[in-house]
C-alpha positions in Angstrom: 81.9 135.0 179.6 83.8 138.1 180.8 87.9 137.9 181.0 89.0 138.3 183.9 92.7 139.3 185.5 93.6 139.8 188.7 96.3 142.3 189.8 97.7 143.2 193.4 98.1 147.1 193.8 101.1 147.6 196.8 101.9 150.9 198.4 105.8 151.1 200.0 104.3 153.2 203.1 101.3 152.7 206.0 99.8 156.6 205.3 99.6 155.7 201.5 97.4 152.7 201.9 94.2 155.2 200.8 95.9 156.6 198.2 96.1 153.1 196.7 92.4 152.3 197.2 91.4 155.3 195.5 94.2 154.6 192.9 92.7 151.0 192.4 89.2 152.1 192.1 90.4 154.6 189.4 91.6 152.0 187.4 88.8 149.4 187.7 86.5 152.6 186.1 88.9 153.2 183.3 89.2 149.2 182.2 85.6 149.0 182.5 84.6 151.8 180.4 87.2 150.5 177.7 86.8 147.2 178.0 83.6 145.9 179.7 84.0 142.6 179.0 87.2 142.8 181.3 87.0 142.4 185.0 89.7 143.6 186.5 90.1 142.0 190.6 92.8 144.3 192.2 93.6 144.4 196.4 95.5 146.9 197.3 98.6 145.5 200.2 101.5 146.6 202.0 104.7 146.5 200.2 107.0 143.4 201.8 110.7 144.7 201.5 111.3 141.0 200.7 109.2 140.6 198.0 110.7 144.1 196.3 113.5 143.6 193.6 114.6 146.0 191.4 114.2 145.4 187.6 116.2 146.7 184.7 113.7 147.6 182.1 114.8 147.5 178.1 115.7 150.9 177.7 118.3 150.4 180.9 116.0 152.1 183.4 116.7 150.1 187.1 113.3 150.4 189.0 111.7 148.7 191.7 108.7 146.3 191.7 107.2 143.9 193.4 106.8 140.1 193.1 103.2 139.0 192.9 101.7 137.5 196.4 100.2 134.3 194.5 100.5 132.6 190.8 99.0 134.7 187.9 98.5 137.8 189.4 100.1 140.9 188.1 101.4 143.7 190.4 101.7 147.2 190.7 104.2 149.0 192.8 103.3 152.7 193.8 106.9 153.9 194.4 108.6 157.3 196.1 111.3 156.2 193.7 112.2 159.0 191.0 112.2 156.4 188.1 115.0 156.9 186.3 116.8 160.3 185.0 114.1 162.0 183.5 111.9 160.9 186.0 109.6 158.5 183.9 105.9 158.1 185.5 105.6 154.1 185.3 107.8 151.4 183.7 106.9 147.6 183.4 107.0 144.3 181.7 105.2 140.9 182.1 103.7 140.4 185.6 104.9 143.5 186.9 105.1 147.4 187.4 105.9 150.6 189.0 104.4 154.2 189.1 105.5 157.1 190.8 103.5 158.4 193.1 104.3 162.0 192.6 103.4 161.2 188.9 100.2 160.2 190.1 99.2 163.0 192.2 100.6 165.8 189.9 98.1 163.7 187.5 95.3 163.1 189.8 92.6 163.5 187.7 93.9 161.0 185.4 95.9 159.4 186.8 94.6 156.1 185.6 96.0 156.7 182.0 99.1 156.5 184.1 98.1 153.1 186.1 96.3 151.2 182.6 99.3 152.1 180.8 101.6 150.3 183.1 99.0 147.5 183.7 98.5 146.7 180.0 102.5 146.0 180.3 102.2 143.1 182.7 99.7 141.7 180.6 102.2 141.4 177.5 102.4 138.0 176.0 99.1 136.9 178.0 96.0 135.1 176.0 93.1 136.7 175.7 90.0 135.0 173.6 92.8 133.5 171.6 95.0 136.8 171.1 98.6 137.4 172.1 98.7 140.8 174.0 100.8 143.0 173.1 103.4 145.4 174.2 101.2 149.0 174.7 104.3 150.6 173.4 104.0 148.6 170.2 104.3 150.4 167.3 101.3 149.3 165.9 99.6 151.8 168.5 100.9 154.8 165.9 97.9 153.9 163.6 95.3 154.8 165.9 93.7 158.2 166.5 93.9 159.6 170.0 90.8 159.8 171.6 91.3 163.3 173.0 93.0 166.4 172.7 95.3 165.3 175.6 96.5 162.6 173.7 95.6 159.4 175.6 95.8 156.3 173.8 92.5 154.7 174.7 91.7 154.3 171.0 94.8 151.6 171.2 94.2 150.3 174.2 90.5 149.2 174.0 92.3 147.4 170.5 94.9 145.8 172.7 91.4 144.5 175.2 89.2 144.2 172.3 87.2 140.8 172.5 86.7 138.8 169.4 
C-alpha cells in the first residue's frame, strides 16, 4: 500500500494561480520518479491573509507561510517575499513552507528541486513505514553522491522516502 501525504500549494496573488498548478504538477513528477511508492495529493488555493503568519526559521530567517486549510496537511506558500538577506529560495519546518517565486522562475526548469526540498521539510518528524523523517538538511545527507553534475540531492532524498 502506497504512502500517501497531502499538501496544500497557496499562491499570495489571483494572476499566479497557473503558475501554482504548473508548480504542483512539477512536483507530483519529481516525488514520483523518486519515490513511487509516494502519492503526493496537492490543490493549489488562494492565499487567506488570515491564515498567513510569519515564522522565524532556526537560522533567524522571519518568513511567511501559511497555516494548513484542514488537519495533516502540509502547506506551501509561493511568496513575492525576498526571503531573508541573501535572498534564500525556500525555507520550512514541520507542516509548513515558503518559496520565492522569483526563485522559481529564474529556475524554471527545475524548479521542483526547489519545491521537494522545502516539502521534505514539512515532513520532518512524520512516520513513514515505521521511520522518523528526517530534516533534508541533515547531515547525514553529506554521505551521499549527487545524482548530477548540478548537484541535486535526489540520491538523499529518495533515502529520506525510501520504503522498507
Amino acid at each position: 500500500m502506497p504512502a500517501e501525504f497531502s499538501l496544500e500549494i497557496f499562491f499570495e496573488q489571483d494572476q499566479d494561480s497557473e503558475f501554482a498548478v504548473k508548480e504542483a504538477g512539477k512536483l507530483r513528477i519529481l516525488v514520483g520518479k523518486l519515490a513511487p511508492h509516494i502519492r503526493l495529493n496537492t490543490r493549489t488555493l488562494r492565499a487567506n491573509s488570515m491564515r498567513i503568519f510569519r515564522m522565524r526559521c532556526g537560522d533567524g530567517y522571519i518568513v511567511p507561510v501559511h497555516k494548513p486549510s484542514e488537519p495533516g496537511w502540509q502547506t506551501l506558500l509561493i511568496t513575492h517575499e525576498v526571503i531573508g538577506t541573501d535572498d534564500k529560495q525556500g525555507r520550512g519546518t514541520k507542516e509548513v513552507c515558503c518559496v520565492s517565486k522569483q526563485r522559481l522562475e529564474e529556475q524554471v526548469e527545475r524548479s521542483a528541486d526547489i519545491t521537494i526540498h522545502e516539502w521534505l521539510h514539512t515532513l520532518e518528524g512524520k512516520e513513514l513505514n515505521g521511520r522518523t523523517l528526517p530534516c533534508p538538511d541533515d547531515r547525514e545527507g553529506l554521505q551521499f553522491e549527487w545524482l548530477n553534475a548540478d548537484g541535486q540531492w535526489y540520491a538523499w532524498y529518495t533515502h529520506i522516502l525510501r520504503w522498507e
